[in-house]
C-alpha positions, 0 to 999 in steps of 0.5 A: 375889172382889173386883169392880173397881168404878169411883168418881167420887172415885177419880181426885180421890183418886188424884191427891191421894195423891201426897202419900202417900210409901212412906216416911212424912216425919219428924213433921209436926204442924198449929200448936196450937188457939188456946185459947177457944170454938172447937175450930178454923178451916176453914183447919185442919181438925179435928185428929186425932192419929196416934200411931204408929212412924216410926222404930226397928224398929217402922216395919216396922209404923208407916208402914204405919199412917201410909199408910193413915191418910194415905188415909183423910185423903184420902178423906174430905176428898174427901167432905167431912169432917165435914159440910163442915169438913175433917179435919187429922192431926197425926203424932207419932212414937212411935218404938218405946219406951214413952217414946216412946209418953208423949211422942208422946201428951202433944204430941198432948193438950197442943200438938196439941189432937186430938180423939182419937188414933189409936195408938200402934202396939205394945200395949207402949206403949198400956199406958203412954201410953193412961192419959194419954189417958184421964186427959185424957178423949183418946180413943184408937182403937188401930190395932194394939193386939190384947194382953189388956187394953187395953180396960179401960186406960179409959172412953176407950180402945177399939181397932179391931184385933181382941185376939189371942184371936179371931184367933191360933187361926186360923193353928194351924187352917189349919196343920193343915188343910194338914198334918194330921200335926203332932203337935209344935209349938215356940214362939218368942216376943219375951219384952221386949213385952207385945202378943207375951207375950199372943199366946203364951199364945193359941198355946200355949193352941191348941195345947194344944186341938188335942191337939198337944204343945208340945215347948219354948218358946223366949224371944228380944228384939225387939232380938236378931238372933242366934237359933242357939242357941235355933233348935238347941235347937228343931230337936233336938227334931224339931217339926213346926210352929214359932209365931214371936210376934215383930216383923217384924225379928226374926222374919223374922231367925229364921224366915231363921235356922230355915230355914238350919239345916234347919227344913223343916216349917210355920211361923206368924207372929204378927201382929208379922210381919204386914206385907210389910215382912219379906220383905226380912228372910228374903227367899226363905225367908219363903215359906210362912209363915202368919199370921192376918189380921184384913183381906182386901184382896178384902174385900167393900164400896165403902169397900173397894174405895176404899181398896184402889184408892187403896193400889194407886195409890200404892204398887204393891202390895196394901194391908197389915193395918196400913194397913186398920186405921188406915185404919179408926181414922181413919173411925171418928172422921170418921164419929163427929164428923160424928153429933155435929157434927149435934147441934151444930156441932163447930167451934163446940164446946169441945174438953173437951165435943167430946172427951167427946161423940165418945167416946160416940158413937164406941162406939154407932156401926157403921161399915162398914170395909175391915175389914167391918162393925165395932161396939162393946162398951161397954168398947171392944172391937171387934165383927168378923165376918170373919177370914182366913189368909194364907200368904206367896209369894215372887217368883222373885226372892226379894226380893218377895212377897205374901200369898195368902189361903187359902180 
């Protein structure tokens, strides 16, 4: 369990935060890099992009990242940057479209002059805009990016969300454990996004393991709203556990809709539903859900117990997935650049060479993360030990909630 651990640079920390809305202002970018020699002024600070859904129906997910990366800014710069040199993220909005994604990345690359970029938020948009950032040698930490693939986009691309792969199964696991006469599973997922077509092939592969039958799969939009027709032909069928891969919009949609047809057994949540974001979408009927966490808000460590203080400060409640990963995407750069900037002062540096020089030494480092010690693979896997499930609990009140960790 977590332990409340006092830290001088809380209360500076704190304070600075209030600059951390709940609701993350429009786009906000620092003035372009002059050309030339030097990467920066210290009245700049070192750019770092994040490249990451504040609008459409993506900033269920998106602004959670912005939170925390906002607090990593804080943070950090609290304890100096980059050896001295402050940090400066530069936000651009992806929205929650590939081309949103491209735009979003090319500002980042071109007008921005980021070191490296954090994001975009759906894998969906990483398979289109990563490319440019490798093409440029950008590189790119993705916060939320967990589909098969995206490591291999490039030498520049590597993520800091754990692929589904490792965390899907989980939640099938804890299902059975609380109920272990589940013989028949139905799935549900987004067919229209490449990250939740990933992560049904991981459910429906686990399922499969389990020696549990797969009943029907059913396919919906990330844009639908109106699931009678497929959450009918699923309960006819009598299963006693569902699989949602969707957003938190639509699959909060369907698990309201499954429920007031009559659903009452399990249902898991893919990581799309991974945010407190959908409790306002299935209100009381979101209770119960389970979904597989990559975080733990009691997660051992001071760096943890910083971010988790912080989040609490300014937001009420405890801190998300979403915002520990870009929380994480972001330190891993801060503590990359300082590695480097001992070799050779950054400031100083070309941004062609810095670039270059901050993603080979970003993959050699270990961090020590809200999300626990993490690594990684020379293609740019993350390397993570610990994982959990989580299922929700809502409030009396039915509009609120929390995730409670299972044991």
């Amino acid at each position: 369990m977590h332990t409340n651990v006092q830290f001088s640079l809380l209360a500076a920390l704190t304070i600075a935060l209030g600059a951390c809305s709940p609701n993350p202002a429009p786009t906000t970018t620092a003035s372009p890099q002059a050309s030339g020699a030097s990467l920066t002024s210290s009245a700049t600070g070192i750019a770092i992009g994040i490249g990451v859904a504040q609008t459409s129906n993506v900033a269920l997910l998106g602004q959670e990242e912005v939170a925390g990366a906002k607090i990593a800014e804080q943070y950090f710069n609290s304890k100096g940057g980059i050896n001295g040199t402050p940090i400066k993220l530069v936000f651009q909005d992806t929205g929650g479209d590939e081309q949103g994604a491209i735009n979003a990345f090319q500002a980042l690359i071109t007008k921005d002059k980021v070191v490296g970029i954090v994001g975009p938020t759906l894998s969906q948009q990483a398979f289109s805009a990563d490319p440019i950032a490798d093409r440029a040698k950008v590189p790119v930490l993705g916060p939320s990016n967990t589909a098969k693939g995206i490591p291999q986009i490039g030498d520049f691309i590597a993520r800091v969300s754990a692929p589904v792969s490792v965390v899907a199964p989980n939640s099938v696991k804890a299902a059975l454990k609380i109920n272990p006469q589940i013989k028949k599973v139905a799935v549900f997922y987004a067919q229209n996004d490449a990250f939740n077509k990933s992560e049904t092939e991981i459910f429906q592969q686990t399922v499969k393991d389990q020696n549990l039958e797969l009943v029907t799969v059913q396919k919906f939009q990330t844009t639908d709203t109106d699931f009678q027709s497929q959450a009918t032909a699923a309960i006819n069928l009598k299963p006693d556990l569902v699989i949602i891969s969707g957003l938190a919009a639509d699959g909060g949609n369907l698990v309201r809709q499954l429920r007031e047809l009559g659903y009452k057994g399990l249902i898991i949540g893919g990581n799309g539903l991974n945010t407190s974001n959908v409790f306002p979408v299935c209100k009381a009927l979101c209770d119960g859900v389970l979904i597989a966490q990559a975080y733990s808000p009691e997660q051992p460590g001071d760096i943890n117990a910083a971010f988790r203080d912080a989040y609490r400060s300014q937001f009420k409640k405890e801190p998300p997935q979403f915002s520990a990963q870009a929380f994480a995407g972001v330190q891993v750069f801060v503590e990359a650049l300082q590695a480097v900037d001992r070799q050779s002062k950054v400031s100083q540096q070309a941004l062609p060479a810095l670039r270059v020089a901050l993603n080979k030494q970003l993959l050699v480092g270990k961090y020590n993360t809200p999300l626990g010690e993490i690594s990684f693979t020379p293609e740019g896997e993350i390397v993570q030990k610990e994982f959990y499930v989580a299922q929700i609990k809502m409030d009396a009140n039915g509009n609120s909630g929390k995730f409670t960790y299972l044991k």
